[in-house]
N, C-alpha and C positions, 0 to 999 in steps of 0.2 A: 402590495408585493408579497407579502407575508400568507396572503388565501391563494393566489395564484400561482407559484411560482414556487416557494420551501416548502416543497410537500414531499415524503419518498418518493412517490410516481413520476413526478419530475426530476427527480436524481436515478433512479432507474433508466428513463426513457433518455437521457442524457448520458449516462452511460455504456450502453449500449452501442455507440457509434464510436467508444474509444475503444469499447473491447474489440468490435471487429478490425477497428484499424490497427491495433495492436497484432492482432494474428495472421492481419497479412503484410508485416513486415518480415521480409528474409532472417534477419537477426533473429528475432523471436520468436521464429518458428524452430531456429536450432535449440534454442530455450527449451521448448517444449511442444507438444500439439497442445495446450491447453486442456489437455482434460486432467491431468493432475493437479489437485487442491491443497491446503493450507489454511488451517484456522488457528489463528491466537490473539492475544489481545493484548492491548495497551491500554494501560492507565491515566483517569483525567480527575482532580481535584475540583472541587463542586463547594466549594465556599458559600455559597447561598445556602437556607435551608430548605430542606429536599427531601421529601418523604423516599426517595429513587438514590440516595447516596448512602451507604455506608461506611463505620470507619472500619480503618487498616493500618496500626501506623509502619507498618514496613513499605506500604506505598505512599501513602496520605500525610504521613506525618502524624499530629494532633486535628488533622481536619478530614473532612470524609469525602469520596468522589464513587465512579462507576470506572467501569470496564469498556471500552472499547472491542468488544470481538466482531475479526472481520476476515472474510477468507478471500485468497487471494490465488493465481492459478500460473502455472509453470511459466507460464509468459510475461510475468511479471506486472500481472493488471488484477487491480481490487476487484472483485463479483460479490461482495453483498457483506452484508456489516451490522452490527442488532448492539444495543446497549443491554448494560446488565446492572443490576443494584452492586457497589464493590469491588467484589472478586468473584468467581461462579463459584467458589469455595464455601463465600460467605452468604451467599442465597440460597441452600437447600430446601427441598420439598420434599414432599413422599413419593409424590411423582417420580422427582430428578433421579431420588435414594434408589427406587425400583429398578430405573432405567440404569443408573449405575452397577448396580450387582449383576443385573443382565448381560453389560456392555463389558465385564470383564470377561465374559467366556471368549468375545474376540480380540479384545484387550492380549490374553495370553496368546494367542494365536499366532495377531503381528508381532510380541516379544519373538516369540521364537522365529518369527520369519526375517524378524530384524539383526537376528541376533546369528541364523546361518548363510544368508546373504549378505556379499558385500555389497555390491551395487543398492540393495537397498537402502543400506547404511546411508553411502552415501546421498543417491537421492532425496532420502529426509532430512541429512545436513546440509545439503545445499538449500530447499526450502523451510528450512529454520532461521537460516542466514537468510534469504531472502523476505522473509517476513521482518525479523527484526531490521535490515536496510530499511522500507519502508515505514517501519513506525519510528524512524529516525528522521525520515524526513515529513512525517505528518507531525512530529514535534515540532520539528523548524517552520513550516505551517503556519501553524495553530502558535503565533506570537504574539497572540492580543492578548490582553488582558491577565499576562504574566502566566498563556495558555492553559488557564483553566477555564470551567466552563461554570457560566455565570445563570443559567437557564435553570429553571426550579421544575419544571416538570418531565416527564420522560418523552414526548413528544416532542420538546423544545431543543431539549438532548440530541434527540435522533435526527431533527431537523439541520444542529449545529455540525457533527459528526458527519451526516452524509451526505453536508456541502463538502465537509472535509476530504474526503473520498473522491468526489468528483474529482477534487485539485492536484490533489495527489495520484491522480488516472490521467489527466492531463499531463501532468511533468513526466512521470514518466513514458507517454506515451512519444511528448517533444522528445525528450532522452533518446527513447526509443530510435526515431526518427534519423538524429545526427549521429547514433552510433553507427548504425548501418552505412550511412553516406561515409563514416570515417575508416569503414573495414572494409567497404566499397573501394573508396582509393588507394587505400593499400595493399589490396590483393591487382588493382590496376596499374601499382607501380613494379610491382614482384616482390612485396613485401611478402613472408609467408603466413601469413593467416589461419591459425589453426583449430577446429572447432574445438578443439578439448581446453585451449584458452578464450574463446567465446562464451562456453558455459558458467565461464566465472567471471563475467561481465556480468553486473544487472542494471538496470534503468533508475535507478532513485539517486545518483549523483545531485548536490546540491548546491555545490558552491559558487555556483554563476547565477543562482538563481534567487532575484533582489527580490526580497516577501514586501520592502518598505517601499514607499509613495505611493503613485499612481496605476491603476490599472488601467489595460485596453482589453477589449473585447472583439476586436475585427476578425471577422473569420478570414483566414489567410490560405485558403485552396491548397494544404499541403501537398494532396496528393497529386495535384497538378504543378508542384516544384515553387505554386506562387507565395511569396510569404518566408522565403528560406532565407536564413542566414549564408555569406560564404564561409565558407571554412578555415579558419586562421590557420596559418605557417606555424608550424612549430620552429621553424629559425628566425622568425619575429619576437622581440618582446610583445607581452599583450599590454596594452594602454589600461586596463582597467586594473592591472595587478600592481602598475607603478607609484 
């Protein structure tokens, strides 16, 4: 399973069918067209010994792990994701050093653009938040093994990570799915629906969603309606909240 199948090329090529499906939902097209991006990164504790882990103890504690960087695109769907030894703080090169002092001639540039624009302001606050939702629920995820990662090499890393990625493309993508159907029926009933509160809706909701027992894998024909939940009454209690 492990030569066939947990390779990047196979988290790519599997991904690929959530991004499209993401961008042609209604919802998250008001989100965004997608071509606006987002990188940052989440922190994983690497308890094994690891030439690839670092310490930190302001994230690590007394033990050392990697970085998570993984950018993410207006629409609220992961596009691509790289492990790093620690923090990128804590991996310098002469390389990175060059590149950095170069990168501040447009470093200043967005200050300032940031800084006489509101709308831009806001656009990167919303994708800050949206980024950190998501590494919120790739925490929730990632609950094995008291979600650290147990894998000694950086391959093994990236293998763990960008299954992690796929899953977390998937929930949101289901999220995705039932938000639309539930702003669907309330602009159907004369509810008023307004996109400036749509934009602060995002897809990483998590509380329905059981990480523990058993999995299924059935592909469920979303986009031909087959596989769909109905939609609970909000004047029902819900049975699974009792």
């Amino acid at each position: 399973m492990y030569q066939n199948y947990v390779r990047p090329e196979c988290h790519a090529a599997a991904n690929a069918p959530l991004i499209r499906g993401q961008a042609g939902i209604p919802t998250a097209t008001l989100w965004g067209g997608g071509l606006v991006a987002a990188v940052d990164g989440t922190r994983f504790v690497v308890p094994v010994r690891s030439i690839d882990a670092r310490p930190n103890p302001k994230y690590f504690g007394r033990k050392k792990g990697v970085t998570w960087l993984n950018m993410i695109n207006d629409q609220g769907v992961g596009t691509a994701g790289i492990v790093l030894s620690g923090t990128p703080r804590d991996s310098p090169t002469q390389l990175g050093d060059a590149l950095a002092h170069f990168g501040r001639i447009f470093k200043t540039l967005h200050v300032l653009s940031y800084v006489d624009r509101e709308q831009c302001r806001r656009d990167i606050k919303r994708m800050r938040n949206l980024q950190e939702e998501r590494h919120r629920l790739a925490k929730y995820i990632c609950h094995g093994r008291r979600g650290e990662l147990r894998e000694k090499y950086h391959a093994g890393m990236e293998d763990q990570l960008g299954a992690l990625g796929l899953v977390v493309n998937c929930v949101a993508l289901w999220n995705t799915v039932y938000l639309d159907r539930i702003l669907a029926t309330l602009r159907e009933s004369g509810y008023p629906v307004l996109d400036e509160d749509v934009l602060r809706i995002h897809p990483y909701w998590y509380a329905h969603i059981n990480v523990h027992g058993h999995y299924s894998f059935q592909p469920l024909q979303l986009a031909e309606g087959i596989g769909r939940r109905p939609l609970r009454d909000p004047g029902h209690a819900d049975p699974d909240e009792e």
